[in-house]
N, C-alpha and C positions, 0 to 999 in steps of 0.2 A: 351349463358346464358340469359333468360328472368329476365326483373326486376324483376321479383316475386321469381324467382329463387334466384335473387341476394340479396334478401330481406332476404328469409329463409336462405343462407349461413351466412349473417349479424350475426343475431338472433343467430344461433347456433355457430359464435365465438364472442357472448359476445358482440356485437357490437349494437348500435342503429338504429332503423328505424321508420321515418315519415311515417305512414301512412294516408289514407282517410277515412273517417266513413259516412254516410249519416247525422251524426252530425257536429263535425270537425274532424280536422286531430290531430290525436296521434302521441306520441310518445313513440315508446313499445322500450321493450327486456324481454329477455325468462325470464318468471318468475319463472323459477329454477335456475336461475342466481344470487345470491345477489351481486356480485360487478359487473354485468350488471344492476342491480336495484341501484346501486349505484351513476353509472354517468348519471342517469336517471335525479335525485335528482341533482348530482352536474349541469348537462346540462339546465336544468330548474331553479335551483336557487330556488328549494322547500325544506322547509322544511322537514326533515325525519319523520316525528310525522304526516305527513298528506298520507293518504291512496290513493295506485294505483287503477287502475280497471284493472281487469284481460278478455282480449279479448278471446272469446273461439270460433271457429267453429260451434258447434251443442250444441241442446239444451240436449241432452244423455252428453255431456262433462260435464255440469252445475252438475250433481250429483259426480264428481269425484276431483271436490274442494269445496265440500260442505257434510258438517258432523253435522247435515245431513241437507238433503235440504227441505226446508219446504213446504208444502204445498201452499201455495200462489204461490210460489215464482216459481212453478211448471206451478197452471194455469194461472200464468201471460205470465209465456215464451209459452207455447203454443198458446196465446192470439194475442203476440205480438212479438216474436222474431223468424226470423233475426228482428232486429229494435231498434228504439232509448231507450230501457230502461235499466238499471243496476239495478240488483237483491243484496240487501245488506242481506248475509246470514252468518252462521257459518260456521267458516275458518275450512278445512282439517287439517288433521296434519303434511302435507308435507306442506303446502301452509304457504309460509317464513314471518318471522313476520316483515322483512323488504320492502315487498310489501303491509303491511295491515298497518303500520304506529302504530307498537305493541299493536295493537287491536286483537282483538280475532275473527272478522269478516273480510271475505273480498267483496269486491264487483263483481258483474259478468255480465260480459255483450255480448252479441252475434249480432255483426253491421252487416248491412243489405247489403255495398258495395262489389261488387263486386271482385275487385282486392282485396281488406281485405281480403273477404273469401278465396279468390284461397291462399293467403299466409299461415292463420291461417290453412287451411287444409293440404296443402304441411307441415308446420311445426310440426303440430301435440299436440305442446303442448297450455301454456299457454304465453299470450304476456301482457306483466303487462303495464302501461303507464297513465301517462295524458295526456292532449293537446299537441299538441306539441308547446310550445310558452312560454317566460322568465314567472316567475312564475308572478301571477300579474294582467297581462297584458290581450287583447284581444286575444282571443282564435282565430286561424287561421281554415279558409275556405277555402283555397287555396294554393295548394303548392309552391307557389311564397311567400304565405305570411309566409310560414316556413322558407323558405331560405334567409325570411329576417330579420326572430329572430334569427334564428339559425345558418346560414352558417353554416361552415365548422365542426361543433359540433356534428351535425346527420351524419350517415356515408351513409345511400340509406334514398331517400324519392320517397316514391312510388306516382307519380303524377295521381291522380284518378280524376282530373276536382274538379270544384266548388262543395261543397258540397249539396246537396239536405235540408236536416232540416236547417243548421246553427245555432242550437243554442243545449250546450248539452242536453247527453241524461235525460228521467228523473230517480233520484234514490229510490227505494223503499225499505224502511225498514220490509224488509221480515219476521225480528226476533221477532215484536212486535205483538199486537192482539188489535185492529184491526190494517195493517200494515199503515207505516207513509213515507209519502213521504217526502222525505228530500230535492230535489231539482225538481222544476215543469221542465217540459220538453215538446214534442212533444207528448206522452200518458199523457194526460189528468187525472187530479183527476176524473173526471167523467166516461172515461173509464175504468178506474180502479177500477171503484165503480162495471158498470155495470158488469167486470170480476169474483171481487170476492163475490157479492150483499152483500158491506160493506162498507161505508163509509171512506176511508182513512184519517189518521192523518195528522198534518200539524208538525212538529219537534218543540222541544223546548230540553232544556240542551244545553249541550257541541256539537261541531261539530262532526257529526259522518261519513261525509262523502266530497266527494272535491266539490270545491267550494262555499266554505258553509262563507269564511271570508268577513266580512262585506264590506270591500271594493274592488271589483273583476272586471275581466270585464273591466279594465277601459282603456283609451286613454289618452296621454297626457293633452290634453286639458280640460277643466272645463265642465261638464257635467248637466245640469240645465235641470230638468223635470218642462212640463208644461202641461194642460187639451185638449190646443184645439188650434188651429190656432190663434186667436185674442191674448191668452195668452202671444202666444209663441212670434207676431209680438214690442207686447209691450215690452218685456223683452230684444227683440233684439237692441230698438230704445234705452233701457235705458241703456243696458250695452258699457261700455268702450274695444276699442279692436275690435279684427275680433272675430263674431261673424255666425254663421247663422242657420237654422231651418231643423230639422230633422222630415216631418211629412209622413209618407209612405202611410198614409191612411186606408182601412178597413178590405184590404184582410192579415189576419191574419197572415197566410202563408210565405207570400211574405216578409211581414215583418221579420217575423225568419231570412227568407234564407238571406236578405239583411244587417240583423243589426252590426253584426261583420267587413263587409264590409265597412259599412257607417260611424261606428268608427274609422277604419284604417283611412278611407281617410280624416275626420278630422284632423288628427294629420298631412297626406303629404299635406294639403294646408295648413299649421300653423296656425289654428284655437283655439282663446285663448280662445272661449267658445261656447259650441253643446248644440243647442238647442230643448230637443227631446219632442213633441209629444205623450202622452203612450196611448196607445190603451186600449180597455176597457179590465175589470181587470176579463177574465172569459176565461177559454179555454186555448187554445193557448196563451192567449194575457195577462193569469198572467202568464204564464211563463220567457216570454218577460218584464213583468214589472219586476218581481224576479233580469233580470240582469240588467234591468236600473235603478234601486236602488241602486245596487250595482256599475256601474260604476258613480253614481251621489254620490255614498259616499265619506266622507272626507276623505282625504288621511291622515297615520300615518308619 
């Protein structure tokens, strides 16, 4: 039996599975399952009221948990998926309201890795999930970094290498006119302009979709954003404690794939406070600020 095989048996008894995304790595179960969508929830330590993403093979699957599927949400996926975006559209009437967090919408998404696909297609349906990581916390890029929120919790973690993007996918709200990105990603607002020649929104109200709680992303340690290298040196020399300086520099990219990484390792040298660097707030690089906000947010 191939891990992929032992993934899709997972899945169809109920059971959980890590995977890899060229974002991070998920944590699915069949999303016709509500008490596999259940310890999804207890294994993460999420609340129920906050909404999975449903993994799908092909971009023909997107019209069969979507009632119906909008327009946007159509040429966006032919734009861009397999790949980092999640389509937030109106739920099916099979599609459980325990995977959509009793909203009436769910989200969709088609990830570009590899071993993903051979599963999602072997299995046929839908793999509902968040990151796979305590809820909260830094979203894992590697599956060493599952098995060290997780252990024994996930039952296969499909080991697919370091992730390529690192940082999630982005979400668009397909239901609105013009649609509103809810969470920046790897597809750019500007990409998404040129797809649909419209301008996308930027969210306001209630959270409509994951990752959206003000304080997210985060490391143990204290998380202090700074502009520039001078900033950051002073701030190191004033602060009390192990301190040090996260500046990755220009290539934007690089920085995605690195920054979850750079956070973990914060917390294994016991670092009482990271001191990061944000890159300029355009592209890529307000995506990237989107989570350094939110890891530098006060903690409840």
């Amino acid at each position: 039996m191939t891990e992929v095989d032992a993934a899709v048996a997972a899945l169809r008894a109920g059971k959980l599975v890590a995977f890899p995304t060229e974002t991070v790595y998920g944590l699915g179960a069949d999303a016709g399952n509500d008490e596999a969508i259940a310890s999804v929830f207890a294994v993460k330590g999420r609340p129920t009221d906050h909404p999975l993403i449903v993994h799908l093979a092909t971009i023909e699957q997107l019209a069969q948990w979507s009632d119906p599927l909008p327009a946007s949400a159509h040429k966006l996926a032919e734009a861009f998926s397999p790949g980092p975006i999640t389509f937030l559209v109106p739920k099916a009437a099979h599609v459980s309201l325990a995977v959509t967090g009793g909203r009436r919408t769910v989200g969709l998404r088609i990830p570009a890795h590899p071993l993903t696909q051979a599963m999602l297609t072997a299995f046929g349906g839908g793999v509902a999930g968040p990151s796979a990581n305590r809820f909260g916390r830094v979203s894992p890029t590697t599956a060493a970094d599952v098995l060290l929120d997780l252990g024994d919790d996930v039952d296969v973690v499909l080991d697919g290498g370091p992730c390529e993007v690192g940082i999630e996918s982005t979400i668009v709200d397909c239901t609105t006119s013009p649609v509103t990105v809810l969470r920046r990603g790897a597809i750019t607002m500007e990409m998404i302009e040129v797809v649909l020649d419209e301008v996308p929104s930027d969210p306001s109200g209630p959270s409509r979709a994951p990752g959206m709680m003000a304080s997210h992303y985060a490391p143990t340690c204290a998380v202090r954003l700074v502009d520039d290298w001078n900033e950051a040196e002073s701030l190191r020399v004033a602060l009390p404690g192990r301190s040090a300086i996260l500046d990755p520099g220009p290539d934007l990219a690089a920085y995605a794939h690195g920054l979850y990484g750079w956070l973990r390792d914060a917390d294994r040298r016991d670092l009482d406070t990271l001191i990061v660097v944000r890159p300029p707030n355009r592209g890529l690089g307000a995506a990237i600020n989107e989570r350094l906000a939110k890891a530098a947010a006060p903690r409840s």
